[in-house]
C-alpha positions as CSV (number, residue, x, y, z in Angstrom):
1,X,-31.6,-29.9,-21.2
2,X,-30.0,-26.6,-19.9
3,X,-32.5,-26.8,-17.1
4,X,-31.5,-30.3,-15.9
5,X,-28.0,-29.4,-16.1
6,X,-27.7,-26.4,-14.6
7,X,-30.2,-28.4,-11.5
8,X,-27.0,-30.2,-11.2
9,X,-24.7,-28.1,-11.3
10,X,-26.5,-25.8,-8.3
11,X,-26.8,-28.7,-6.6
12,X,-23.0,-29.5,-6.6
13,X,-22.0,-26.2,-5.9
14,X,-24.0,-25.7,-2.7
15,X,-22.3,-28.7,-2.0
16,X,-18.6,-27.1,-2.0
17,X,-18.4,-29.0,-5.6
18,X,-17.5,-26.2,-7.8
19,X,-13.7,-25.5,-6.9
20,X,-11.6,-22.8,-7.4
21,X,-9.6,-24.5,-10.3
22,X,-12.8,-25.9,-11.4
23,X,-16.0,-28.1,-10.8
24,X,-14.5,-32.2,-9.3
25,X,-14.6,-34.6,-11.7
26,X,-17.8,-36.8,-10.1
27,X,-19.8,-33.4,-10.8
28,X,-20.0,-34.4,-14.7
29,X,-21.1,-38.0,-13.7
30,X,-23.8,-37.1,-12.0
31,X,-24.4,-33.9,-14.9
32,X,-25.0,-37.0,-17.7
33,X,-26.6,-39.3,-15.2
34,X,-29.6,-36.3,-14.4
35,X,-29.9,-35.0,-17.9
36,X,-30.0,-39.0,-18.9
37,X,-33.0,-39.3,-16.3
38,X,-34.6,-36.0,-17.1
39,X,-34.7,-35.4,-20.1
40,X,-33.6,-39.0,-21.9
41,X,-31.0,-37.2,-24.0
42,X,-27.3,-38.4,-24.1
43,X,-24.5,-36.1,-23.2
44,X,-20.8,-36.4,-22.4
45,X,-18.3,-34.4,-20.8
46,X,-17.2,-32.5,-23.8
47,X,-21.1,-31.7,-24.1
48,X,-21.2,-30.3,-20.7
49,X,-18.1,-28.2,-21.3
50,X,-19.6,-26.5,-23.7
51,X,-22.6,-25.3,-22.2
52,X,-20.2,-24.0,-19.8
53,X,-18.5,-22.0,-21.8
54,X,-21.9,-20.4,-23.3
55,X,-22.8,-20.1,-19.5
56,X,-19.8,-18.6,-18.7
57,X,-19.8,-16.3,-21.9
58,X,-23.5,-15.1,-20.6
59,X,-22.3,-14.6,-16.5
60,X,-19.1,-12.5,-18.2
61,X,-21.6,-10.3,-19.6
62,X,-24.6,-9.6,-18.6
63,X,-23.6,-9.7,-14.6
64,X,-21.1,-6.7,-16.1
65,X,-24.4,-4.7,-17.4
66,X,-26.3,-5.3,-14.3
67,X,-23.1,-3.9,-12.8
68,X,-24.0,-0.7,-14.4
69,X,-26.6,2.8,-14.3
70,X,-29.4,1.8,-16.7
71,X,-29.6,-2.1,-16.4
72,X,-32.3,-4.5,-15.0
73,X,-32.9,-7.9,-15.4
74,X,-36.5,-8.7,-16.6
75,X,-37.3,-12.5,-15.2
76,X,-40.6,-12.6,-16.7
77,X,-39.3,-12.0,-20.3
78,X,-35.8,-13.6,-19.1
79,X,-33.5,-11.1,-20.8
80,X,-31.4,-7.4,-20.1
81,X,-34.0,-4.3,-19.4
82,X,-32.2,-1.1,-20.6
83,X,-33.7,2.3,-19.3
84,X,-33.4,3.8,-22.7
85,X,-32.2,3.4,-26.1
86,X,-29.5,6.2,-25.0
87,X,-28.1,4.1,-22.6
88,X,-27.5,1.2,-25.0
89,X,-26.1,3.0,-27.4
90,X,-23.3,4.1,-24.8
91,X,-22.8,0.9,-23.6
92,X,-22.1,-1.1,-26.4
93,X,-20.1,1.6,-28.1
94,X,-17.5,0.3,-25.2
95,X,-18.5,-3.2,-25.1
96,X,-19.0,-4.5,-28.3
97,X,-19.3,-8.0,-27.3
98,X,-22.7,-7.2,-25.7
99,X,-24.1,-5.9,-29.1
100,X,-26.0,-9.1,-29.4
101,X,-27.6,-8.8,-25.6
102,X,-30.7,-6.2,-26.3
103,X,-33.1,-8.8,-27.2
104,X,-31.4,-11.6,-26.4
105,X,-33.2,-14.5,-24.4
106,X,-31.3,-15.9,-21.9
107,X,-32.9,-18.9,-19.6
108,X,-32.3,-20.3,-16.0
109,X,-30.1,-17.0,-15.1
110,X,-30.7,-17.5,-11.5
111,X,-29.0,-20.6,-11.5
112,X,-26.0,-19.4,-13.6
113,X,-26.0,-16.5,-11.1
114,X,-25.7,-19.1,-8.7
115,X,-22.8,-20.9,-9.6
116,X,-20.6,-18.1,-10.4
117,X,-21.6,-15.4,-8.2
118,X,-19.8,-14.5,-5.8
119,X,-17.2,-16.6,-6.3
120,X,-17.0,-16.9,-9.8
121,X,-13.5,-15.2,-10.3
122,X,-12.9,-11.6,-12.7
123,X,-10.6,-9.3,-13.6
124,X,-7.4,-9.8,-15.1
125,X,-5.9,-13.4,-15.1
126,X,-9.1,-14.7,-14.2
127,X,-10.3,-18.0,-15.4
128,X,-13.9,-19.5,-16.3
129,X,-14.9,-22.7,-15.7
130,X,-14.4,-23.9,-19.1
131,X,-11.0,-22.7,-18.8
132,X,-10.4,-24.6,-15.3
133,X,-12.0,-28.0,-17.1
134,X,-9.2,-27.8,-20.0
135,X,-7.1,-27.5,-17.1
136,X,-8.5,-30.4,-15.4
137,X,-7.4,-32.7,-18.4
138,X,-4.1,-31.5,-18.7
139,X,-2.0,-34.4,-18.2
140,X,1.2,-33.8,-16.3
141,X,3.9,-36.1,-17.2
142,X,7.4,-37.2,-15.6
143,X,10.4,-35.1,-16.5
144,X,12.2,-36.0,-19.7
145,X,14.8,-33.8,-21.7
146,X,12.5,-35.1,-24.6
147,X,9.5,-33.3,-22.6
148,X,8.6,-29.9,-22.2
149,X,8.7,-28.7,-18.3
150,X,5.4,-29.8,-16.0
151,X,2.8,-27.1,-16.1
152,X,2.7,-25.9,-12.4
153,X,-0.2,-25.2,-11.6
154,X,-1.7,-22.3,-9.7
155,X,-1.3,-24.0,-6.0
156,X,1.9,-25.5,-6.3
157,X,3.5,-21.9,-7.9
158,X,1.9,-20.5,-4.3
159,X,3.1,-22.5,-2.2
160,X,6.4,-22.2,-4.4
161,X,6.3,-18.2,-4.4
162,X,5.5,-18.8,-0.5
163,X,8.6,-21.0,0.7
164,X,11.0,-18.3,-1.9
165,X,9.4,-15.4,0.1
166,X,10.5,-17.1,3.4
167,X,14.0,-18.6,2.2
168,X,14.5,-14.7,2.1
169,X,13.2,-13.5,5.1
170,X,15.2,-16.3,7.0
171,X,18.4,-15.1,5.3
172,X,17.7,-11.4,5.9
173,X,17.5,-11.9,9.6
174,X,20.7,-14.2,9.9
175,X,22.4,-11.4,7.8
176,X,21.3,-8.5,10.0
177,X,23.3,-7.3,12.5
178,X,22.0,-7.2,16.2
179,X,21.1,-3.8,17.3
180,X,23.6,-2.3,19.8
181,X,21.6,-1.3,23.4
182,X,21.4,2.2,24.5
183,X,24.0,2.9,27.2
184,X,22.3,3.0,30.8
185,X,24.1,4.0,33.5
186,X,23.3,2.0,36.6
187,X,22.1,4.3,39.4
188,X,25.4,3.1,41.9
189,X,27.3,4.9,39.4
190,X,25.6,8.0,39.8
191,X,25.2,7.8,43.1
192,X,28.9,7.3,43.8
193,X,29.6,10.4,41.5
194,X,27.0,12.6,43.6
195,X,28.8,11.4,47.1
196,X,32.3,12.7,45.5
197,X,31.0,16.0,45.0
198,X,30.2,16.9,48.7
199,X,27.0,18.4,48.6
200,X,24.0,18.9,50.6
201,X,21.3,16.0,51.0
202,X,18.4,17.9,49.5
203,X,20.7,19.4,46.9
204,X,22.2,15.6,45.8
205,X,18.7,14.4,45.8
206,X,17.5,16.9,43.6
207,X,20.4,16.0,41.1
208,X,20.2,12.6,41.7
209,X,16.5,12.3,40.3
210,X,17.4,14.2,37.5
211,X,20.5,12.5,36.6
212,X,19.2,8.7,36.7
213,X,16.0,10.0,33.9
214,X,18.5,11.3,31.7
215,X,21.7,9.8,30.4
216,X,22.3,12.6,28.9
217,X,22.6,14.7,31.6
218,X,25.5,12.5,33.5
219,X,27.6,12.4,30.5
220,X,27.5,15.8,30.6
221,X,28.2,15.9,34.4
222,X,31.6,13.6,33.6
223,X,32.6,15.5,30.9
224,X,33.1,19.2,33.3
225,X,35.9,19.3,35.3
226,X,35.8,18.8,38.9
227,X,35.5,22.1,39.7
228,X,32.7,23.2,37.9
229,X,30.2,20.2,38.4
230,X,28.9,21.5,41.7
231,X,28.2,24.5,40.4
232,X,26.5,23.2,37.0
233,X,24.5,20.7,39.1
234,X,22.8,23.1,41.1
235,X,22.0,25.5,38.3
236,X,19.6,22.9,36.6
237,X,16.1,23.5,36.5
């Protein structure tokens, strides 16, 4: 039965069937309908759901083992290949929930390595199918005082965490000051306070091209008194 269930299942998921929050509800359908065909046994949903969670259980740990130094998978015997006893020993001593995994026959592992690899979610907060199916049934009713709060689920609190994060940015940037423009002194300006200073072309040129790169500079030139910005001018490098 396994067989003709996990067919399905491969089939579906190849066909974009197996969600993130879970496999679509006309998955299960056609689930009973093949196993009906197949193998003439009657199943239901709640059926299905548990092999998933023994498939899921198996995924969880035997795809962590064959993450690991040591490890095979041996397809002709259809179970974990450990290099030596040593390596076991070691292993399970940090995962004890794989204790019962050194002789343990496990069918169709290709397909369940199908249907949760590589998007079959891990690490912490991650869910297994089983877990998105119970999800699935949760019913979501209207808002009552009576009632505890709708379960959001993961989309909506997204989306939710999405529209918060720009609600902020939006009021950040009408909050903000504008930036005040660096001073430039427009090069008439200059100019006109070259001409005052009665000095040779070459040597108001010379000043001029330094004056207009660097604002600086011309402040400087404005702060000296009349007398000595002649002389400062033509001591620049």
């Amino acid at each position: 039965m396994d067989t003709a269930l996990l067919d399905t299942l491969v089939e579906h998921h190849n066909n974009g069937d197996h969600a993130q929050n879970g496999w679509k509800p006309h998955v299960y359908n056609a689930c009973i309908t093949h196993v009906k065909e197949t193998c003439n046994v009657d199943i239901t949903k709640d059926k299905i759901v548990g092999r998933i969670k023994t498939f899921d259980k198996h995924y969880e740990i035997i795809s962590k083992m064959l993450a690991q130094s040591g490890f095979g998978w041996d397809s002709e015997n259809n179970m974990v290949e450990v290099d030596s006893e040593e390596v076991w020993s070691r292993y399970v001593e940090a995962n004890k929930d794989a204790s019962s995994y050194r002789n343990k026959v496990v069918m169709n592992w290709q397909a369940i390595q199908t249907i949760y690899s590589p998007d079959h979610a891990t690490g912490v907060g991650a869910r297994t199918a089983a877990e998105s199916v119970q999800e699935e049934e949760t019913i979501v009713l209207e808002d009552s005082p009576d009632l505890p709060p709708k379960r959001q689920r993961t989309g909506e609190a997204i989306l939710c965490m999405m529209g918060q994060m720009k609600t902020s940015f939006d009021d950040a940037l009408k909050t903000t000051e504008p930036l005040p423009m660096p001073k430039v002194t427009p090069p008439t300006e200059i100019l006109d306070a070259l001409k005052k200073l009665q000095m040779e072309n070459c040597d108001m040129l010379r000043a001029y091209g330094k004056l207009i790169v660097n604002e600086r500079l011309f402040e400087a030139l404005t702060a000296l008194p009349d007398e000595l910005k002649k002389p400062w001018l033509l001591t620049l490098p």
